[in-house]
N, C-alpha and C positions, 0 to 999 in steps of 0.2 A: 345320667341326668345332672349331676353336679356340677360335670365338667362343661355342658350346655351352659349350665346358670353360667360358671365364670366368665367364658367367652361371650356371653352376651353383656356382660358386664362390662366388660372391659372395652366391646365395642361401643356401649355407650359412653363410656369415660372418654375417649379417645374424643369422640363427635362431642363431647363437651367441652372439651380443651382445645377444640377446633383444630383440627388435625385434617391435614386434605391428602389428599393423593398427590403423589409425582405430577407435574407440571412438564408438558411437553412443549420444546421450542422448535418449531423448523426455520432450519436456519440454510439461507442459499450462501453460496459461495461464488467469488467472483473467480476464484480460480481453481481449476479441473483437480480432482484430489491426486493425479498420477503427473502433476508438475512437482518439480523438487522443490524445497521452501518454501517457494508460494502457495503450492496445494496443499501438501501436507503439511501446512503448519494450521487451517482450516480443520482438519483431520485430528491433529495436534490437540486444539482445543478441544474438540468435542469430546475427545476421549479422555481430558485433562476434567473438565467438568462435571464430565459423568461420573467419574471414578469417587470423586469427592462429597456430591451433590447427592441428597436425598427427596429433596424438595421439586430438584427441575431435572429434566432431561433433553437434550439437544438429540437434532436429529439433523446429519449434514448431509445439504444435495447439491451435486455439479453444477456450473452455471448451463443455465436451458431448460434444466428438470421443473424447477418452476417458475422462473423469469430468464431472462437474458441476462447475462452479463449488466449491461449499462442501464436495464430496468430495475435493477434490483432498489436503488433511494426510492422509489417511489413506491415500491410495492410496498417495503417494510414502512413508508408512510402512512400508507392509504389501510394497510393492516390484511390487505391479500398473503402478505410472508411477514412472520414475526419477525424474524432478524435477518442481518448478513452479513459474511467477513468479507470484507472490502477492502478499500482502495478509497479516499474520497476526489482524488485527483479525476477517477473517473466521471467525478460529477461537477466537471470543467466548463461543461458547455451549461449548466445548468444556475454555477452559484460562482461567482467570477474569484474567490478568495479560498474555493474548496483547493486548489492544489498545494495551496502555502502548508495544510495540515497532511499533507504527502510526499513530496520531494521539490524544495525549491533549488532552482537552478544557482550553481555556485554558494549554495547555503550552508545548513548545520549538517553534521556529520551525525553519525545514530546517537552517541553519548551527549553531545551537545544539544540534540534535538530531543531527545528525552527531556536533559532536564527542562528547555524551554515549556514543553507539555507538560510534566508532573509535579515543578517547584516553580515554575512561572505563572504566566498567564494563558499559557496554551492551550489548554485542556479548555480554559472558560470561553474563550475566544472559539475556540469549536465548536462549541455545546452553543454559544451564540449565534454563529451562523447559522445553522441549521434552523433555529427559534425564528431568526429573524426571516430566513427565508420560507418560512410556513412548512415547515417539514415537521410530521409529530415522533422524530425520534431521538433516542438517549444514543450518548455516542462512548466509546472508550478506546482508547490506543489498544487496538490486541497483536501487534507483531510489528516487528522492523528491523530493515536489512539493510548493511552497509552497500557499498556504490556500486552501482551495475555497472553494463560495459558499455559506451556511447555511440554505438551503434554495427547494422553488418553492413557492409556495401558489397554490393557487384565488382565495384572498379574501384582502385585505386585515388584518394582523395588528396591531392596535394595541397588546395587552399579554397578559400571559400567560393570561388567561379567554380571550381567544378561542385559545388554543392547545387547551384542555379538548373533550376530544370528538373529536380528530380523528384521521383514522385516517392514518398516515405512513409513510413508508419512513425506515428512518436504520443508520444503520454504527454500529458498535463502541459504545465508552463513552459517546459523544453518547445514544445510544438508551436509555439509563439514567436520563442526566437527564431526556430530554422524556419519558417515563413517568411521573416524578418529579413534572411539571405536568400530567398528566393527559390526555399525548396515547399515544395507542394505535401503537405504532412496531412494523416486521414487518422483515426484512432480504430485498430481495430484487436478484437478478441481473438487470445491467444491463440486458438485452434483455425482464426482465418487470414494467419499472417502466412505459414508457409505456401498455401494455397494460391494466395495473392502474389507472395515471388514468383512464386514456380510458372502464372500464365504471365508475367509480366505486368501486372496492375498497379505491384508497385517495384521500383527499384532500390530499395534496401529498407533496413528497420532498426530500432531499436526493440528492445522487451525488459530484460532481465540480465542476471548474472548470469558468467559463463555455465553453468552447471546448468540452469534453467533451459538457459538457449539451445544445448546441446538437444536437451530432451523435443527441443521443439524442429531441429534439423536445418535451420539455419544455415551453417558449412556448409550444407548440400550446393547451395548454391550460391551465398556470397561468401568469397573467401577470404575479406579485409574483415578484423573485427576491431574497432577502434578504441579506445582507451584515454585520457580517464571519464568516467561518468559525469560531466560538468554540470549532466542535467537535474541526476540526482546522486549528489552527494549521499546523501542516505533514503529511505522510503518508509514511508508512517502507514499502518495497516490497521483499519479500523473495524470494530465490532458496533454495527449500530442494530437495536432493537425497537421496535415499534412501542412508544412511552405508553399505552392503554396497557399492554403485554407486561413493560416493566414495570410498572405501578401495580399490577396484581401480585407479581413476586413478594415473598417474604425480604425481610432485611437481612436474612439470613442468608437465602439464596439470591440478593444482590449482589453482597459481599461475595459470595463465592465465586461467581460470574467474572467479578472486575479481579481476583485473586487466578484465576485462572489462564484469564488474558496479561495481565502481567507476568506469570510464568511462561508463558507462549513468547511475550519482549522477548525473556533470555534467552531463551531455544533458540527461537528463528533469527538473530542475530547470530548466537555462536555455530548455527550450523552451517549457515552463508558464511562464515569467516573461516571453517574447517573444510568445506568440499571444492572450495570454487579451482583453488588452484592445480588440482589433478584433473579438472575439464580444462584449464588453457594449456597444458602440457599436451592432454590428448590431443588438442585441437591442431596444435603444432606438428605434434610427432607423427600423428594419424590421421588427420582429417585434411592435412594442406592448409590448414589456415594460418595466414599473414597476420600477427599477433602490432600492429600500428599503433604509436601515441601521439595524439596531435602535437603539433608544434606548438610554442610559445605564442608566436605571433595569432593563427588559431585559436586559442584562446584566450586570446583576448577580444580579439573579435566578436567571438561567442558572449562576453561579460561584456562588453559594453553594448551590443544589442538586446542582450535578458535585463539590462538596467536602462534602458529602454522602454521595455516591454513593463518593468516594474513600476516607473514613474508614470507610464499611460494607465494602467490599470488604479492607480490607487487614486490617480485624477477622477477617474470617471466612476470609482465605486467607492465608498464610506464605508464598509465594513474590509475590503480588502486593502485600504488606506491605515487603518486603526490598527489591525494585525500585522502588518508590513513593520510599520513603528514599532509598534513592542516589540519583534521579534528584532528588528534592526537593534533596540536598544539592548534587548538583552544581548544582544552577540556581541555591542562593543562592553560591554562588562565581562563577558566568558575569554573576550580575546586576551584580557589583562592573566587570567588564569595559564589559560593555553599554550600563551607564547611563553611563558614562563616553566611550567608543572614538567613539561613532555619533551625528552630528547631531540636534536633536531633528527629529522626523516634524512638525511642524508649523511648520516655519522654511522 
């Protein structure tokens, strides 16, 4: 009987000091958890948050499981799905300035592009977009990877005519420029790229880094994989949660949340910088792939149609005008660092 009274005591102290239960998040993923980096680092987190977290518990699902892939902004809007690890470049066709916080073409590199988001204006410039475009979510940097490869081709690419005419898969801002030279570009989800080579739908693609791309079979069928990533120098990976959902949160398990996608930054940078180069070897040694870097002349070509593309966009939209500028000025400030701090790359 004693031990009754305590336990009921104590249950009530507990519900006095306001004491809840574990707080469940389903959280969609825009990329499959059996992708390298990209998946598992979704995977990454949830097990990085759990482990920590007494307050909240995530719970991660494939893209499909409960939205699409390119549905997931608006679910986690609309409060259908609490959150999702994303991409906001995928949300291109939707907010004209979402791919600047993903991979700008010819842009910052992962470290440079950090700190523009976590010691600049970047991060508020996010959080803005999104405000501004009637979206009710909180947003946070939770992953990001140095430069993919710039795409697979079928054939052999010697200059920008043979680009004309062909029909490609490509991401965010990149898919603006090669428009720009007259290739037909479609955006599609990971699992419906290979599919797409294999009947002919499209004639090559970009994705990922080579580690990723392997996973997705790619080689199988184009054998040119071309180099360097112009389009994205680095790529910003985002955690966005539906703000009703985050505003229930304690400040406790805020803090942990944005603590644990910050830990995720480090991972999934260092483990893109540790695997990729035993996938271009294989791809060489074993798969038949023609390991290509574009020519000089190429890109520039490339940069002067993405600064094109940059001065039409920031004409016709005010908030991807405003982010363009700041981030422009900060990189001529970073350049003074840069050019100076870092060995040259060819010593």
């Amino acid at each position: 009987m004693k031990n009754k009274v305590i336990a009921t005591a104590f249950a009530a102290s507990l519900a006095a000091t306001g004491a809840q239960a574990q707080q469940t998040i389903e959280m969609t993923s825009s990329f499959s958890a059996n992708l390298p980096i990209l998946g598992t680092a979704g995977v990454d987190f949830t097990n990085r948050i759990n482990s920590i977290s007494t307050e909240v518990e995530f719970e991660h699902f494939d893209p499909g499981k409960l939205v699409p892939t390119l549905e997931a902004l608006d679910a986690v809007s609309n409060g259908s799905v609490d959150a999702a690890y994303a991409t906001s470049g995928y949300w291109q066709g939707k907010i004209p300035s979402a791919s600047l916080f993903a991979a700008v073409p010819f842009g910052p590199e992962a470290g440079e592009f950090m700190g523009w988001i976590l010691y600049d204006d970047g991060l508020e410039l996010w959080q803005e977009m999104y405000d501004q475009a009637g979206y009710n979510v909180k947003v946070m940097p939770c992953g990001v990877i140095a430069p993919e490869t710039s795409g697979w081709f079928k054939n052999e690419i010697n200059s920008v005519a043979d680009l004309e005419g062909l029909n490609m898969r490509f991401f965010g801002l990149g898919a603006e420029v090669m428009q720009r030279l007259g290739v037909s570009t479609s955006l599609l989800a990971a699992g419906d790229i290979f599919p797409a080579l294999e009947r002919g739908a499209i004639d090559a693609t970009e994705f990922s880094m080579p580690l990723i791309d392997a996973r997705l079979g790619f080689h199988k069928i184009a054998k040119y994989n071309y180099f360097p990533g112009w389009h994205q120098p680095s790529t910003l990976f985002e955690l966005i949660v539906n703000v009703d959902v985050w505003e229930d949160l304690s400040e406790i398990a805020q803090n942990q949340i944005q603590t644990a996608c910050l830990a995720n930054v480090t991972t999934n940078l260092a483990e893109g910088e540790a695997k990729n180069f035993a996938a271009m070897v294989e791809n060489t040694e074993k798969n038949g792939v023609t390991i290509k870097q574009w020519p000089p002349e190429m890109l520039d070509q490339f940069e002067a149609a993405w600064n094109e593309v940059a001065a039409e966009l920031a004409s016709e939209d005010a908030h991807f005008k405003k982010t363009w500028d700041d981030l422009q000025e900060y990189r001529a400030g970073y350049k003074t660092w840069v050019e100076n701090i870092y060995l040259p790359r060819d010593r």
